[in-house]
Backbone bond lengths (Angstrom), bond angles and torsions (degrees), N, CA, C in turn:
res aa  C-N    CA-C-N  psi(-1)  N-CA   C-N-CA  omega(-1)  CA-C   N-CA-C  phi
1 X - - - 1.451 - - 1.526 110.59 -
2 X 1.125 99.70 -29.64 1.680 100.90 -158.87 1.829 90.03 -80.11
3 X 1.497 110.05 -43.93 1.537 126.03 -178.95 1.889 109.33 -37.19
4 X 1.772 104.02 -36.39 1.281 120.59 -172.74 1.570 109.80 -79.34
5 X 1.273 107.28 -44.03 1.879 107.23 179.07 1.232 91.70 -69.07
6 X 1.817 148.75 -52.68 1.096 135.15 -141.36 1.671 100.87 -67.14
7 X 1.135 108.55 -40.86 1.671 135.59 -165.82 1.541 112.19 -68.24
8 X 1.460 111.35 -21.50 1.232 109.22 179.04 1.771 117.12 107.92
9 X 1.172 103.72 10.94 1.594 107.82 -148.52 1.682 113.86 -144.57
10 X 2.142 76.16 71.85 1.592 98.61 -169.98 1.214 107.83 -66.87
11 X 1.169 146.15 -19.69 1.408 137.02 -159.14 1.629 111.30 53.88
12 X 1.576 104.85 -125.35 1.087 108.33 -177.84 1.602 136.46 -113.40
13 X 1.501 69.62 17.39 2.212 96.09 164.87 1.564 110.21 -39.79
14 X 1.763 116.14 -49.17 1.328 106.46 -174.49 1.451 130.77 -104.47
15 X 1.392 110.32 16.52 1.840 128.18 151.06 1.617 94.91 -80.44
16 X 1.828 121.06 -67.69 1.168 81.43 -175.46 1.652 140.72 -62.11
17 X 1.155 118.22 -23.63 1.485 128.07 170.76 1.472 109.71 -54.09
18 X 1.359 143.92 -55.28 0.891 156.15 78.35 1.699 99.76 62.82
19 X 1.646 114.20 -64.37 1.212 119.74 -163.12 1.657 86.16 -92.32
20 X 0.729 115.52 -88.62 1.386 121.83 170.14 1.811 111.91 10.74
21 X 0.922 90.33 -66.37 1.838 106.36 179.91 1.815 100.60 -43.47
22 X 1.404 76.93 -77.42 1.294 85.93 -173.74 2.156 122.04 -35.08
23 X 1.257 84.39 -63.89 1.829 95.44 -172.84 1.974 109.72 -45.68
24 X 1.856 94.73 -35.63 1.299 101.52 -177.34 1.863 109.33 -66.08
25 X 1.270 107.82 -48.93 1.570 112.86 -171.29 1.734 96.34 -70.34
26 X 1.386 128.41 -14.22 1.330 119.76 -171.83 1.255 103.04 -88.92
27 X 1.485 123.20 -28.20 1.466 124.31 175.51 1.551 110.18 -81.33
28 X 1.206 108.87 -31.02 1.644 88.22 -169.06 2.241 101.15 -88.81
29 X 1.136 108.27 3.98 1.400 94.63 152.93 1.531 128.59 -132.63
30 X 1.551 106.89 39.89 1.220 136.57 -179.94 1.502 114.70 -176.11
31 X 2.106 109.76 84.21 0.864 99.78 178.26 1.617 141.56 -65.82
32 X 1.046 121.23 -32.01 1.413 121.66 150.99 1.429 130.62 -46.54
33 X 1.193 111.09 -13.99 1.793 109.69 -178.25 1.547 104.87 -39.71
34 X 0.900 119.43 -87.00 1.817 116.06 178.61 1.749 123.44 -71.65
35 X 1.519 97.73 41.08 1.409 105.06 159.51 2.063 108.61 -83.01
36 X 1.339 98.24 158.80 1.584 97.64 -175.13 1.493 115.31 -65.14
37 X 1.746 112.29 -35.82 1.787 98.60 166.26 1.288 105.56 -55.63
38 X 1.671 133.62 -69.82 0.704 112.24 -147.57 1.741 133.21 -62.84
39 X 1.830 109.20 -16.43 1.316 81.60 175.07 1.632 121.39 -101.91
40 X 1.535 92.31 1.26 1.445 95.45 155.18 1.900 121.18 -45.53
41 X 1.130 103.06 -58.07 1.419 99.54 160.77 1.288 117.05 -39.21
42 X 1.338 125.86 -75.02 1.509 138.37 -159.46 1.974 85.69 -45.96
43 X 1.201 114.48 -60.90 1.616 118.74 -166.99 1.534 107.10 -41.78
44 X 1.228 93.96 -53.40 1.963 96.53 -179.36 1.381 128.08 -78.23
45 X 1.480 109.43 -10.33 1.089 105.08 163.57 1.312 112.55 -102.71
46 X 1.249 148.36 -30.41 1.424 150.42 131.94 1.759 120.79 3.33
47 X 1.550 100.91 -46.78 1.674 114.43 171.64 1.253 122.49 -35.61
48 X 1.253 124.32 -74.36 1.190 128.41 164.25 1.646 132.33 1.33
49 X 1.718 85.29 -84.35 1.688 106.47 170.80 1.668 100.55 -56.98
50 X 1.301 128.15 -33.49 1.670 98.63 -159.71 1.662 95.05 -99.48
51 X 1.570 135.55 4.92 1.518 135.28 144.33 1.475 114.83 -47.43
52 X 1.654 116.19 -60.74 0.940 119.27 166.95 1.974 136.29 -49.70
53 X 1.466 89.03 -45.45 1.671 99.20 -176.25 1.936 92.86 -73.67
54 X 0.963 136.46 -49.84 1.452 151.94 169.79 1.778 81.91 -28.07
55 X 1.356 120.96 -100.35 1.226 138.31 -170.27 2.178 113.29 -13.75
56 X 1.387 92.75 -53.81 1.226 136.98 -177.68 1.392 108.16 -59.06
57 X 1.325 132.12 -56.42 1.441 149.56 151.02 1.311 100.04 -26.86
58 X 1.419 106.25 -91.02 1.402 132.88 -161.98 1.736 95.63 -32.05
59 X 1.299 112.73 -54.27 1.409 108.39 -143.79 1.524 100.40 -65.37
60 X 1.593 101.34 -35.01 1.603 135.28 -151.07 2.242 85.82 -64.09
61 X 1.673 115.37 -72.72 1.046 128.85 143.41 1.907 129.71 -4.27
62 X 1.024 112.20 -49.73 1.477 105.18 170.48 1.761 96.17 -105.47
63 X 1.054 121.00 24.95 1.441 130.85 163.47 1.588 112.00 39.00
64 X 1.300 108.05 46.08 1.966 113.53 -176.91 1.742 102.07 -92.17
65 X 1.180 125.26 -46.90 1.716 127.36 -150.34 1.812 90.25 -151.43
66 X 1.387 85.27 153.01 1.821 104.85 166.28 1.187 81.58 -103.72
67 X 1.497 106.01 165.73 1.091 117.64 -170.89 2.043 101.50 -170.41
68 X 1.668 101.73 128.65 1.258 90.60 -167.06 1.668 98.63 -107.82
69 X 1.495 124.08 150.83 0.992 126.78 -169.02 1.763 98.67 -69.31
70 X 1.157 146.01 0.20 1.297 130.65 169.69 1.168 131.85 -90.78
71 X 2.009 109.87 -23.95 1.308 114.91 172.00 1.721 97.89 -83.01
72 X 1.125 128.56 -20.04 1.760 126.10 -168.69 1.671 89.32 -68.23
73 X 1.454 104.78 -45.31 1.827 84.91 179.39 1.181 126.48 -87.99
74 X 1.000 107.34 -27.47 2.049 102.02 158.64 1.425 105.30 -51.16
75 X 1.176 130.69 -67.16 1.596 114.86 -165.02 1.490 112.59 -68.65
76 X 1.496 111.74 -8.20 1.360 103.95 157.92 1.155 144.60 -77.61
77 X 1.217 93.66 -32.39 1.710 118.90 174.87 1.989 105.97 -68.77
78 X 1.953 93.32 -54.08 2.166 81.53 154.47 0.849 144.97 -25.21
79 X 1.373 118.52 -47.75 1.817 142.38 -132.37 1.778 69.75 -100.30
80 X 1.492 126.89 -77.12 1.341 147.19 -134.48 1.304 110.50 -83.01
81 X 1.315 98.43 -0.73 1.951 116.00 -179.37 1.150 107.91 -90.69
């Protein structure tokens, strides 16, 4: 590991840091942000988008169609109308 920071080859040290930042500056001007309702919320409403991005993968994965996440939700929102 250490061979990997020396080398240049953070991976994903600086998304998570990155996250980190963020959650910290979100709590200290919203103390509840990481209370358990609240990210229970964030989780269920989060669903959605990762049905879609899921969908999106898959298709991307057996390599048939591009596919942009804005028409996948229009024709979803069609279908569901």
């Amino acid at each position: 590991m250490a061979e990997r920071l020396r080398g240049g080859d953070l991976g994903l040290l600086p998304v998570l840091a990155g996250l980190v930042v963020i959650w910290v500056v979100m709590q200290i001007l919203n103390p509840i942000f990481l209370s358990s309702a609240n990210l229970t919320n964030l989780a269920l409403e989060s669903v959605p988008v990762g049905i879609i991005a899921l969908g999106v993968v898959c298709v991307l994965l057996v390599g048939q169609i591009d596919l942009s996440v804005g028409s996948v939700s229009g024709l979803s929102a069609a279908v569901l109308a």
